[in-house]
Residue frames relative to the residue before (quaternion, step in Angstrom):
aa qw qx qy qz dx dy dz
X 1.0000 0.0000 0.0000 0.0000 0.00 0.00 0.00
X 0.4670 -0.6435 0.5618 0.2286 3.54 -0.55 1.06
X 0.6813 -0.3535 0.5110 0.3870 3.96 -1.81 0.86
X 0.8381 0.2606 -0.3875 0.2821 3.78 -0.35 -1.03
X 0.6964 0.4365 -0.4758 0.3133 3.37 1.22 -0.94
X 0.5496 0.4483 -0.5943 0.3792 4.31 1.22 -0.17
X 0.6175 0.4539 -0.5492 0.3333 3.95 0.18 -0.38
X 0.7150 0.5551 -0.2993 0.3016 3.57 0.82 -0.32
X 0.3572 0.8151 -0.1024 0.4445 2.76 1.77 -0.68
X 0.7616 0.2724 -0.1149 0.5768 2.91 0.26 -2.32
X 0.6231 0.5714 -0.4297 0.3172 3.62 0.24 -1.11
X 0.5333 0.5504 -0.3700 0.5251 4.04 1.28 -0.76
X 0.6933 0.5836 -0.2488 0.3419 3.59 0.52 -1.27
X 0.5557 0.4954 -0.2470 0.6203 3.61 1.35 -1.44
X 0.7061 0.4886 -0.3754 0.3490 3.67 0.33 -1.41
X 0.5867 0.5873 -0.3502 0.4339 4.15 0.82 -1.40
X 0.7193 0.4358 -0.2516 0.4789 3.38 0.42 -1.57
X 0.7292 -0.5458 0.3011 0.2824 3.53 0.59 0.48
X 0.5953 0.6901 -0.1714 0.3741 3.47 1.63 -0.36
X 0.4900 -0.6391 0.5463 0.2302 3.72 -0.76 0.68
X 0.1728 -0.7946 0.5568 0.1695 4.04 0.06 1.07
X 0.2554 -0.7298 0.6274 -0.0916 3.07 -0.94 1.31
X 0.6242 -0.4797 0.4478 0.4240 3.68 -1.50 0.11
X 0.5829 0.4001 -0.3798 0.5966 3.99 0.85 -1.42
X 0.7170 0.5470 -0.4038 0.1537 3.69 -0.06 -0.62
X 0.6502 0.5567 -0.1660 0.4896 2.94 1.24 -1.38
X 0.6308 0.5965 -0.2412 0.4338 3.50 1.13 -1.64
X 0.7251 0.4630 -0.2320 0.4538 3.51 1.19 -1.20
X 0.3449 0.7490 -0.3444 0.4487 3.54 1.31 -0.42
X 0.8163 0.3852 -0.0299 0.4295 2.93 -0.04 -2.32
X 0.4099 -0.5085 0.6370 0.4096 4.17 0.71 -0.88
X 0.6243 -0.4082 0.5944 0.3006 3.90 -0.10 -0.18
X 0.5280 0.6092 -0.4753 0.3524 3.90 0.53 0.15
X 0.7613 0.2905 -0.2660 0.5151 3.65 0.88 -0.43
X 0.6384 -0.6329 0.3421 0.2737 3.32 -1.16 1.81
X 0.7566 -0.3080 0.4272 0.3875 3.65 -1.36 0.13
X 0.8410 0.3092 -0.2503 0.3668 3.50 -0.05 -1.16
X 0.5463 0.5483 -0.3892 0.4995 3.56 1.12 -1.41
X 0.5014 0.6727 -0.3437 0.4219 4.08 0.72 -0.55
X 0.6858 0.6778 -0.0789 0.2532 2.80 0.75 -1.42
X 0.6577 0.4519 0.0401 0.6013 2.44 0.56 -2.82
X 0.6230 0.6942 -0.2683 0.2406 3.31 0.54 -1.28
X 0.6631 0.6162 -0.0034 0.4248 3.08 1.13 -1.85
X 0.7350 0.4373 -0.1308 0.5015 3.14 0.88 -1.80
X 0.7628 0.4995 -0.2598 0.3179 3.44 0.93 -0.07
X 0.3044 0.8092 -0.0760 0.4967 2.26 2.13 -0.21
X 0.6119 0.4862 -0.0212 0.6235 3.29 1.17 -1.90
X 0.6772 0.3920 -0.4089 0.4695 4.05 0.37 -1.07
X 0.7786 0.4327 -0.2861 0.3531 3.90 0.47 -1.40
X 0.7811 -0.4221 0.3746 0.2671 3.33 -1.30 1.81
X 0.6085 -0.4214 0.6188 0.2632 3.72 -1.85 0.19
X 0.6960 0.6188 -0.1105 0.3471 2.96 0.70 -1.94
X 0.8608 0.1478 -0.0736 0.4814 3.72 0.95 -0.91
X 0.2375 0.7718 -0.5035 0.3073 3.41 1.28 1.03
X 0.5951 0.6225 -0.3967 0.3179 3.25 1.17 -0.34
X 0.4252 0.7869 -0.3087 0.3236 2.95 1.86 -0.58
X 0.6973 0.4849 -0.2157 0.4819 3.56 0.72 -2.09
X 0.6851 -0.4727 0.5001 0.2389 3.33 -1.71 0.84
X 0.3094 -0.8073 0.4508 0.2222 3.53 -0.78 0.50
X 0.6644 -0.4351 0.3175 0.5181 4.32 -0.18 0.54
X 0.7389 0.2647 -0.4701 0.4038 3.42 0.13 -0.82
X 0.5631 0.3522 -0.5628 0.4921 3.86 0.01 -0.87
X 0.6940 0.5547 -0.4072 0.2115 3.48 -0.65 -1.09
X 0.8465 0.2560 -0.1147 0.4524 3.28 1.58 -0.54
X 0.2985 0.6141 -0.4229 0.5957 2.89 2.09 0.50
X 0.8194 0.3731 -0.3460 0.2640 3.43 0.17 -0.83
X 0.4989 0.6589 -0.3117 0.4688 3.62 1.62 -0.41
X 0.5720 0.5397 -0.4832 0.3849 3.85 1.58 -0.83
X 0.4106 -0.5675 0.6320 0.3315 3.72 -1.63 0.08
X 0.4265 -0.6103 0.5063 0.4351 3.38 -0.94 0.98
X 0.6820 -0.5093 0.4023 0.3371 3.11 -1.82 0.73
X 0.1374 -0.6981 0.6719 0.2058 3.82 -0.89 0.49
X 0.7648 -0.5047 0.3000 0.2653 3.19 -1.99 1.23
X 0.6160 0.5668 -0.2659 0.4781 2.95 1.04 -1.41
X 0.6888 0.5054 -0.3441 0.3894 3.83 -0.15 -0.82
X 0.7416 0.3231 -0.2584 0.5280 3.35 0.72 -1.08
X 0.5856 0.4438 -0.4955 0.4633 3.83 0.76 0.28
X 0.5491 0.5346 -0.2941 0.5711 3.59 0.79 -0.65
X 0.5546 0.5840 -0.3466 0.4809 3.97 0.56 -0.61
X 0.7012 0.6202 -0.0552 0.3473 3.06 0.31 -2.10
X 0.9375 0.2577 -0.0338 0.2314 3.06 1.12 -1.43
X 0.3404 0.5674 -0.2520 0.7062 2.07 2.88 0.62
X 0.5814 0.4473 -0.3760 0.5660 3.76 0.99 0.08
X 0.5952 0.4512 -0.3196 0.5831 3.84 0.93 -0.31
X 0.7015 0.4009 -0.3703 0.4582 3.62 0.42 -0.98
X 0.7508 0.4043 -0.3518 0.3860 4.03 0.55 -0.80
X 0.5058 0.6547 -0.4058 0.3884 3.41 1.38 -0.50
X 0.6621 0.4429 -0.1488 0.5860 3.86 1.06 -1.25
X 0.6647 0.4258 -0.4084 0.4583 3.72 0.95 -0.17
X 0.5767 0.5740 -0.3688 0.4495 3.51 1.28 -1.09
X 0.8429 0.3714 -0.2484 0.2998 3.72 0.47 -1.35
X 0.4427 0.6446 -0.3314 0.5279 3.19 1.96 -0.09
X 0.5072 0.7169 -0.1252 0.4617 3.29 1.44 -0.54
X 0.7336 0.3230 -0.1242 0.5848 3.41 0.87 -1.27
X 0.2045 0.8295 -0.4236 0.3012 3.34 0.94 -0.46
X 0.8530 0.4261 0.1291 0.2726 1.95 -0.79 -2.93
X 0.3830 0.7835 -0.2975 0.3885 3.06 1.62 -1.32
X 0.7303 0.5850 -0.0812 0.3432 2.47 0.07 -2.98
X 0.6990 0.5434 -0.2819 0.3697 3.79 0.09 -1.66
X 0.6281 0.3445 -0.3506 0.6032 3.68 0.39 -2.11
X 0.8375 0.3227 -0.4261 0.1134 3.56 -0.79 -0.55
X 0.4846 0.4624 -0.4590 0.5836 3.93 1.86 0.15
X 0.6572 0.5720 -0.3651 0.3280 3.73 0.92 0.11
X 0.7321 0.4494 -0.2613 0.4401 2.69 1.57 -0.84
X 0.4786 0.6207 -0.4232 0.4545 3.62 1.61 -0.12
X 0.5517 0.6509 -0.3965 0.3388 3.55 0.99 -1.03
X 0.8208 0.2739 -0.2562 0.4310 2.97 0.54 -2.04
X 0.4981 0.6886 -0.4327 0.3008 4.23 0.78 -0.01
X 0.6525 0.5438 -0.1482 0.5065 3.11 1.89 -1.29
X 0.5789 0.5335 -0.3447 0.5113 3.84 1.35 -0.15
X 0.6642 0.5014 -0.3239 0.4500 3.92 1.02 -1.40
């Protein structure tokens, strides 16, 4: 999906939800990924095209589904194996946790 049709898009999205599409709106919508002008142009066309035939314009999510890269294998093994590594860091974690705090009862129970 080409920059104007997501600025159009979003600007439809802001517009449903009841909202006057603006530049911060649209811009915020999008994350800042689509240049200044395409905004612009983007916008203003927006403004020219009827109530009646918004139904027409793509809606944000497709518009931003199609911009994702398809996951690669590799990433989601590399993912995985950072979701395995914090899982074993977290419970290694509580542990320790676990210990200082029968240590600290010990040394409260001696004073």
């Amino acid at each position: 999906m080409s920059p104007i049709e997501q600025v159009l898009a979003a600007a439809k999205t802001i517009a449903m939800n009841g909202h006057t599409p603006t530049m911060a709106l649209v811009k915020g919508k999008l994350g800042g990924k689509v240049p200044m002008p395409l905004l612009i142009q983007g916008l203003q066309q927006f403004k020219a095209i009827p109530k009646e035939q918004w139904q027409t314009l793509p809606d944000l999510g497709d518009a931003l589904e199609s911009n994702k890269p398809a996951a690669n294998t590799d990433t989601q093994l590399i993912e995985q194996k950072l979701l395995t590594q914090m899982q074993q860091m977290k419970t290694e974690f509580e542990s320790k946790i676990s210990l200082l705090e029968k240590r600290i009862t010990q040394l409260e129970n001696k004073a």
